[in-house]
C-alpha positions in Angstrom: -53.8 -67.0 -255.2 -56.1 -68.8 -257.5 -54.2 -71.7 -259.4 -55.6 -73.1 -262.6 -56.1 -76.6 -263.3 -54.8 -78.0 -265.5 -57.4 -78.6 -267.9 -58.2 -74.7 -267.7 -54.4 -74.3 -268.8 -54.8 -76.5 -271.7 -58.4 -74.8 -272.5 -56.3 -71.4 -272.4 -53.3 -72.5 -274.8 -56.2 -73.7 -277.0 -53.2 -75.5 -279.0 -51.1 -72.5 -279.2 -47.8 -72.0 -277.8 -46.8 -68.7 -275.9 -43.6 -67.4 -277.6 -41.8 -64.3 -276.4 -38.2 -63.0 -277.4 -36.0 -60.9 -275.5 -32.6 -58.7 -275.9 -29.5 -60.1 -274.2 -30.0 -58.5 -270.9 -33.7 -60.1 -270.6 -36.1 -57.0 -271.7 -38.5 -58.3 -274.1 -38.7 -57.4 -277.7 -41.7 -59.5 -279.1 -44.6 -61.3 -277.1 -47.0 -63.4 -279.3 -50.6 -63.1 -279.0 -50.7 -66.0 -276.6 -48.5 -64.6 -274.0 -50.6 -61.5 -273.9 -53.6 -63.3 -273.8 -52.3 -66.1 -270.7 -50.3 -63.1 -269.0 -53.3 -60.5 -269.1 -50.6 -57.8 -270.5 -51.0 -56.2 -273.9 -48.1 -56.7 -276.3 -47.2 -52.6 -275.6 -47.1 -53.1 -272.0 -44.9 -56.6 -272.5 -42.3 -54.9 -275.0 -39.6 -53.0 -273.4 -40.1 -54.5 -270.1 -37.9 -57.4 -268.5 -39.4 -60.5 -268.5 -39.2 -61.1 -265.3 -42.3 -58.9 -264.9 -44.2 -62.4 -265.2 -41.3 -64.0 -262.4 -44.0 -65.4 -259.5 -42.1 -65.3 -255.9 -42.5 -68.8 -255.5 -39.6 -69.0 -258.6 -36.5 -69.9 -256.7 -33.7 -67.4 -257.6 -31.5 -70.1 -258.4 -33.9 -71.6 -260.9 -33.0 -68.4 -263.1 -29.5 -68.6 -262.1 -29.1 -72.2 -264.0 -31.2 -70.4 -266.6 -29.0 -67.6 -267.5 -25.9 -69.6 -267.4 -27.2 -72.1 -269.5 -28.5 -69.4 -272.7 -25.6 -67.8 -271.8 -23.1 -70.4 -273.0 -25.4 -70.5 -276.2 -27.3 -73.8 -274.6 -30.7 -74.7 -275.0 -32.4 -74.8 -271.3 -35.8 -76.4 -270.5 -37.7 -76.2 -267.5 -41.0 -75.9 -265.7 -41.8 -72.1 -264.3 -44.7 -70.9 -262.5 -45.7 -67.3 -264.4 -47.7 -64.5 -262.9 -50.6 -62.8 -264.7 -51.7 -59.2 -264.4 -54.3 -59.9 -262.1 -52.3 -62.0 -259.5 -52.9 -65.1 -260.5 -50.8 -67.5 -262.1 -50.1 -70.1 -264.6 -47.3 -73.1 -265.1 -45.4 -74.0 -268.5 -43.2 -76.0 -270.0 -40.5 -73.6 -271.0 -37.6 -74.2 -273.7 -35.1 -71.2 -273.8 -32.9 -71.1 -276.3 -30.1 -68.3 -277.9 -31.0 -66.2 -280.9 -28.0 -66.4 -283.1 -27.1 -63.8 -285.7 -24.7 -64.8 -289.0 -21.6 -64.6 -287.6 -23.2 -67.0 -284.8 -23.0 -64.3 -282.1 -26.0 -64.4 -279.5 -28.5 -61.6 -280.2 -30.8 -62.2 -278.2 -33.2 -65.2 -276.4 -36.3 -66.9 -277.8 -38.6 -68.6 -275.2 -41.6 -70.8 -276.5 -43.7 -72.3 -273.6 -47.0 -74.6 -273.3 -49.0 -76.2 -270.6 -47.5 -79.1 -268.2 -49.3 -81.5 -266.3 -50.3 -81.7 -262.9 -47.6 -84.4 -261.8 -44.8 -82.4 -263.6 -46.4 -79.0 -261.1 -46.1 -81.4 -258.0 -43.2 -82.4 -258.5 -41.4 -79.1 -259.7 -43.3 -76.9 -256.8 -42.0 -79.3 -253.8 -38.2 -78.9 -255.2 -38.7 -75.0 -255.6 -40.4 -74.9 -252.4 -37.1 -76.8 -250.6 -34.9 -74.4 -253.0 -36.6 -71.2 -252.0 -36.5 -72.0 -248.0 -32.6 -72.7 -248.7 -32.5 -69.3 -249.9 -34.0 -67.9 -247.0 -32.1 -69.9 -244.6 -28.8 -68.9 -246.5 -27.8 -72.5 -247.2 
């Protein structure tokens, strides 16, 4: 896979932030402009879909597990995650997740806004996934 640097990230957020919003069960229901332009996906081929379309296999599974049980308790998770584009290759964020409440204060949904993260925070994060993902494997 091709990785970006980091400078080509920033170049490609261009000051922007990728936003994306997404129904309870994860299926996205609005992609900014951003996110279509970083991903490579159009906002029709985003909307309706889960988001873990963009999941790269190097995500440990329980990196999402800690995910969903923190949104899901109405928390506010951050983390970093490596993304995958369209064409294979593949971008790092910053990612803040938090619940979309409606008056009554009952989660409707999931807003996610995400933006570019520097090389030491991907060094760090990819060695701990890397361990996490090889405990999966191993069953431990």
């Amino acid at each position: 896979m091709v990785q970006s640097t980091t400078s080509d990230e920033e170049y490609l957020f261009e000051g922007s932030v990728i936003i994306s919003e997404t129904d309870l069960k994860g299926l996205i229901t609005f992609a900014n402009r951003k996110f279509c332009e970083i991903s490579g996906y159009s906002a029709q081929e985003l909307v309706g879909q889960p988001h873990n379309l963009i999941r790269h296999s190097d995500m440990p599974r329980a990196a999402f597990k800690e995910m969903w049980n923190t949104i899901e308790h109405g928390e506010v998770w951050h983390g970093v995650v490596k993304n995958l584009r369209k064409d294979g290759r593949f971008y790092w964020v910053s990612t803040e997740i938090a619940p979309i409440k409606d008056d009554n204060g009952n989660t409707t949904g999931y807003i996610a806004a995400r933006k570019p993260v520097g090389r030491k925070d991907i060094d760090e994060t990819a060695a701990i996934y890397k361990k996490m993902l090889k405990n999966e494997r191993e069953g431990v």
